[in-house]
C-alpha positions in Angstrom: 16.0 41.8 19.6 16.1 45.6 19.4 13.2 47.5 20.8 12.2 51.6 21.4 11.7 51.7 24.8 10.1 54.7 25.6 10.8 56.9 28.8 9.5 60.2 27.6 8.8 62.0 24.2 12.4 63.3 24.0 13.9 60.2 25.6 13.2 57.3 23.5 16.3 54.5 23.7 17.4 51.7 21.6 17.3 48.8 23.7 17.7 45.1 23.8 14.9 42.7 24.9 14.7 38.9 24.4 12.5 37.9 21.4 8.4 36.8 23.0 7.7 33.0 23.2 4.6 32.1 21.9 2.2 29.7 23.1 -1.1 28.0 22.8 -3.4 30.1 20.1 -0.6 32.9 20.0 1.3 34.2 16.7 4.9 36.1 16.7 5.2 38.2 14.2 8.0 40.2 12.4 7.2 43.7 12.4 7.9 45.4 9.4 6.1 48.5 9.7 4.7 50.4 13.2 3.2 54.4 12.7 3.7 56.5 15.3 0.0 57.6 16.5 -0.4 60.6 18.3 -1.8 59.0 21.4 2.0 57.9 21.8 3.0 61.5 22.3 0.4 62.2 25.4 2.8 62.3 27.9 1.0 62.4 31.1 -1.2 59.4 29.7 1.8 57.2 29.9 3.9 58.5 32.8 2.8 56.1 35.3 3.7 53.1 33.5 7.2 54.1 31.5 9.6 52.3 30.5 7.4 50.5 28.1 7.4 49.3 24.4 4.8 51.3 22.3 3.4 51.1 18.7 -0.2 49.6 18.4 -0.5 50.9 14.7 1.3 47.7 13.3 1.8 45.1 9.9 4.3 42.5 9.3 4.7 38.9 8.5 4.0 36.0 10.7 6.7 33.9 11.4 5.9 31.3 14.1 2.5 29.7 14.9 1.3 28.4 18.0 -0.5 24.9 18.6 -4.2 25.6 17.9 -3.5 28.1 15.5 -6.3 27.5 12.7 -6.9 30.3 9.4 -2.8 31.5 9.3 0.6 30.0 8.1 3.5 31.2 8.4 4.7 34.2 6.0 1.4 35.6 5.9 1.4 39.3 5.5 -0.9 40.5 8.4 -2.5 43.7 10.3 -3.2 43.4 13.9 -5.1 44.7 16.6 -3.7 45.5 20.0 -6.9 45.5 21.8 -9.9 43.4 20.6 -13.8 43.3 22.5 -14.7 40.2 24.1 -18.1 40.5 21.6 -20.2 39.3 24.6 -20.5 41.7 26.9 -22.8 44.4 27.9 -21.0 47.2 26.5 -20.2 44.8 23.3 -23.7 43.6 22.8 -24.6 47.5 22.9 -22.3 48.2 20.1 -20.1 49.9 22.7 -17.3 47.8 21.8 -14.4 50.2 23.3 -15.9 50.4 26.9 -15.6 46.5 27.1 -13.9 45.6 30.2 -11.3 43.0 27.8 -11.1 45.8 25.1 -8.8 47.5 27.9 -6.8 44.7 29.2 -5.4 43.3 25.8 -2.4 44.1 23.9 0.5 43.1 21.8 3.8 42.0 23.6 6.0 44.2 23.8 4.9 46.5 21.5 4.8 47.6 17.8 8.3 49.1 18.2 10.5 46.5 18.4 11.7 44.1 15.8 9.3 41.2 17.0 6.2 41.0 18.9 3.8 38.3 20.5 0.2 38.2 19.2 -1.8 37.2 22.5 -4.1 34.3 22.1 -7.2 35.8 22.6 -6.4 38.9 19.6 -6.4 35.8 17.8 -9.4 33.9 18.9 -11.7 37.8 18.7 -10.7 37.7 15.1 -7.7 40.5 16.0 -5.3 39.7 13.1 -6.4 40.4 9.7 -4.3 39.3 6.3 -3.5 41.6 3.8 -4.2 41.9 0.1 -1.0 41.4 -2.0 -1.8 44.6 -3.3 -1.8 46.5 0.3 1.6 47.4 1.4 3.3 47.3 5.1 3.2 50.9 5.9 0.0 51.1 4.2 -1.4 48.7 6.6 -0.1 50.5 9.4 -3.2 53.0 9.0 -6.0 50.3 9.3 -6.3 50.9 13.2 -6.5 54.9 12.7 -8.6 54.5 9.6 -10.9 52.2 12.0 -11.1 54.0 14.7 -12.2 57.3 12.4 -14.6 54.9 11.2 -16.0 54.1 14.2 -16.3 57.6 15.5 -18.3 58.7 12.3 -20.5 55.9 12.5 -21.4 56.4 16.2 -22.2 60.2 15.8 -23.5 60.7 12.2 -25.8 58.8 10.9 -27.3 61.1 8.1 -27.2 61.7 4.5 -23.9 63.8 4.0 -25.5 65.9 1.3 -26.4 69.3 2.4 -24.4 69.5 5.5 -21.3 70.8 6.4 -18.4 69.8 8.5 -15.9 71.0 10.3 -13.0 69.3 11.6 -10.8 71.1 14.2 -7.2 69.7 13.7 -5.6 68.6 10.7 -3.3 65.9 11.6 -3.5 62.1 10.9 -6.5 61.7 12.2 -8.1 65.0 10.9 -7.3 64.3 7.5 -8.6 60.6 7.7 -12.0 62.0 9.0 -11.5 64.3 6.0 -10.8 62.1 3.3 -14.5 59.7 4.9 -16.7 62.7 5.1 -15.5 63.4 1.4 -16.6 59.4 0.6 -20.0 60.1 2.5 -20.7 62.9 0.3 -20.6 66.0 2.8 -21.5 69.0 0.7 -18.8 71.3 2.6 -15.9 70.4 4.6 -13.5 72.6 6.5 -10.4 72.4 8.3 -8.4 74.2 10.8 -4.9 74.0 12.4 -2.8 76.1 13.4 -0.1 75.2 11.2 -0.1 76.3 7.6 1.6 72.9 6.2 -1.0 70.8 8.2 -3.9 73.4 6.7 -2.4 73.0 3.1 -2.2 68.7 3.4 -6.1 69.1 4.8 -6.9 70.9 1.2 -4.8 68.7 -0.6 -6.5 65.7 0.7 -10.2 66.7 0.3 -11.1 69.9 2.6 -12.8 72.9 0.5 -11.6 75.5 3.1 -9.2 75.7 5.9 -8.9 78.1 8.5 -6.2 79.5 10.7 -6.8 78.6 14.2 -5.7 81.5 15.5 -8.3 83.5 14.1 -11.9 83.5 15.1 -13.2 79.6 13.5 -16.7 79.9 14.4 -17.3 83.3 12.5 -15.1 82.3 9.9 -17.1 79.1 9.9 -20.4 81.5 9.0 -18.4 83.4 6.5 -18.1 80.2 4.4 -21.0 78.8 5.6 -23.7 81.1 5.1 -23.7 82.3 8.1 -24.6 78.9 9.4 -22.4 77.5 12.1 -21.4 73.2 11.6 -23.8 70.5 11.3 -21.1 68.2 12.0 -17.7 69.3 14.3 -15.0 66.2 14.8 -12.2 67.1 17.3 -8.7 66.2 16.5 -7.1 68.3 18.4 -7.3 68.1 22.4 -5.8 72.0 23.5 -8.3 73.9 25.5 -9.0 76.7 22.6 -9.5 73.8 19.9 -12.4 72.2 22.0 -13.3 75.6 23.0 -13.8 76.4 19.3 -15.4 73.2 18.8 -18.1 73.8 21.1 -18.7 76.8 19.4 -18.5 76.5 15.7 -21.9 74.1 16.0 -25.0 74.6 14.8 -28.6 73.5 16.2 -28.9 70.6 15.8 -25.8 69.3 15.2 -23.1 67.0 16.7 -19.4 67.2 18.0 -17.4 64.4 17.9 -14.6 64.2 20.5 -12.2 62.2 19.2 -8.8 63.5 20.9 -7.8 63.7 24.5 -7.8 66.6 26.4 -4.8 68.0 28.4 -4.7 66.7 31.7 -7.3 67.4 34.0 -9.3 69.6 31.3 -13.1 70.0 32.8 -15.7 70.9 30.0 -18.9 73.4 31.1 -21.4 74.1 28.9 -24.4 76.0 29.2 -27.2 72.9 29.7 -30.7 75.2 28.6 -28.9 76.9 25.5 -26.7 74.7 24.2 -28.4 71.4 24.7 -32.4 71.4 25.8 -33.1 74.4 23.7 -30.6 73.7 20.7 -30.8 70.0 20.3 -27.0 69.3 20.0 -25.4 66.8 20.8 -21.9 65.6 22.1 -20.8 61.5 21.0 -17.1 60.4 22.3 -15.5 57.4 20.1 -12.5 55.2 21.5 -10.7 52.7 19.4 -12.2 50.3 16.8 -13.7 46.9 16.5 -12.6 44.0 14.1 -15.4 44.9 11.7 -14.2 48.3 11.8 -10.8 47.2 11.1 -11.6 44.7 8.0 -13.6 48.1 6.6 -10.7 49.6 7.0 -8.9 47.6 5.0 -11.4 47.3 2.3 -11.1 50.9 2.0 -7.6 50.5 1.8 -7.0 48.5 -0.4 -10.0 49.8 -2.7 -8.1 53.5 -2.9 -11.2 54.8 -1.6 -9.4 56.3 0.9 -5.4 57.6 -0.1 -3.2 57.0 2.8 0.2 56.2 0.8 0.5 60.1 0.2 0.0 61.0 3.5 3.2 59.4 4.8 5.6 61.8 5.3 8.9 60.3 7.0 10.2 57.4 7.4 12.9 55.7 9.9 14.4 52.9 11.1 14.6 51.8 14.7 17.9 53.0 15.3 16.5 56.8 14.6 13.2 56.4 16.5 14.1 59.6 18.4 13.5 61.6 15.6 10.2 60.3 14.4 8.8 60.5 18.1 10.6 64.9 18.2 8.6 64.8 14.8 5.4 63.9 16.1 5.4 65.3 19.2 6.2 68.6 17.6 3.3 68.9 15.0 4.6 70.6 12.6 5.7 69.3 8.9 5.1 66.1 9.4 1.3 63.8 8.9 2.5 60.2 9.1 5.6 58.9 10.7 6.7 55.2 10.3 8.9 52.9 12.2 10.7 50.1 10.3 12.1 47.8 12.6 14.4 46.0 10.6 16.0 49.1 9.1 
């Protein structure tokens, strides 16, 4: 079977692999549809373990079933998780589902760029796969893992009433303008963006943002210009440049919370003033990593509900023999929000 095997952002080949045999509990799949997240663009995150087959953000059709197998047939239009919480843990029984120690150690085989892949036994048996609605498509599946994962990072820093505060959101990518589109369903009074790029800025407004702001320009006064002169209640970070978590820091209020939901660039260190900005300010920092299956099935329900419009924000589309392009595209961050992989273009 063909396969992307990536070596580096600008070096991402066409390949042949033989097609994963399943065993006991496990699923193979047909992968009709595989985004391209932004995580998959971090260079130094993967350098030490190239070449390897990426794409985690997947949906296809099942098309063999392993002895064992009990709640799927084959052709069943499906979703998937690549990593799934044991659910028994410390961490899991803590609702910290992403620092599990099996959270980190499961995956899909090879990957969700490739024209097949293995569903491991155990992202079956942690309730990992999830079956679409008929009316949900392929490539709108591929955003249950992102939309779960923004999920999850609102619901483990925010936990009051929207109305009456204000949000900012610092990076208006994929991720950005999910966060933008929940905050809009929670009922946040005011919600701004900022990127530095004008097409990203005008996709955040389009999608549910009241303002946006050039990043280049001072965010946390412009922030109090629209605002009141009141900094954030709420700051998510979806962008992981020095000046964005810079600005972050310093666009929130007392009282509030930052979300860090982007890596850094390598080696960033963070230092912040202990008395003023936390003891005497009561603000707070939360980090979010990854989803659980819960998260995912919301997700879904959202999804298929139209609460949340992810069709519209899909911007290109390629097959796997022009995977090249949709990783330059990404990597770049410029006119692009969602790029998909169809693997059996």
């Amino acid at each position: 079977m063909r396969v992307g095997m990536y070596y580096s952002n600008n070096d991402v080949r066409v390949e042949e692999k033989p097609k994963p045999k399943i065993g006991h509990g496990e699923l193979l799949v047909k992968v009709m549809a595989s985004g391209i997240c932004g995580t998959d663009v971090v260079e130094w995150y993967r350098r030490d373990r190239v070449p390897l087959v990426l794409g985690h953000e997947i949906a296809g059709e099942i098309v063999e079933i392993g002895k064992s197998v009990k709640g799927y047939k084959k052709g069943d239009r499906i979703s998937a998780s690549h990593h799934v919480p044991c659910g028994e843990c410390h961490y899991c029984l803590s609702d910290h589902h992403s620092a599990c120690e099996t959270l980190r150690k499961t995956s899909f085989d090879p990957g969700g760029f490739s024209e097949f892949l293995r569903i491991p036994a155990i992202n079956v048996e942690k309730s990992g796969v999830y079956k679409l609605p008929a009316s949900v498509s392929y490539e709108e599946a591929t955003f249950v893992e992102p939309l779960a994962c923004a999920i999850r990072g609102q619901r483990m820093s925010w936990q009051r009433p929207g109305k009456g505060q204000t949000a900012v959101v610092i990076g208006s990518g994929i991720s950005g303008i999910l966060h933008i589109q929940l905050l809009r369903a929670k009922g946040f009074s005011k919600i701004i963006a900022t990127d530095i790029n004008d097409y990203r800025l005008k996709e955040a407004l389009r999608f549910g943002a009241d303002h946006g702001i050039d990043a280049k320009e001072d965010v946390p006064d412009k922030v109090k210009d629209l605002n009141s002169g009141r900094l954030a209640d709420f700051v998510i970070l979806c962008a992981g440049a020095r000046p964005a978590i810079e600005q972050a820091i310093k666009s929130l209020d007392r009282g509030g919370v930052v979300l860090i939901f982007a890596s850094a660039d390598e080696g960033f260190n963070l230092s912040l003033p202990m008395n003023d900005f936390f003891w005497r300010s009561e603000r707070s920092i939360v980090s979010s990593y990854a989803a659980n299956p819960d998260e995912h099935r919301e997700a879904l329900k959202l999804i298929e509900n139209r609460k949340i419009n992810v069709k519209d924000m899909i911007t290109h589309r390629f097959g796997l023999a022009e995977i090249q392009k949709g990783f330059k595209l990404v990597s770049e961050a410029r006119e692009s929000i969602k790029v998909i992989i169809e693997p059996q273009r």
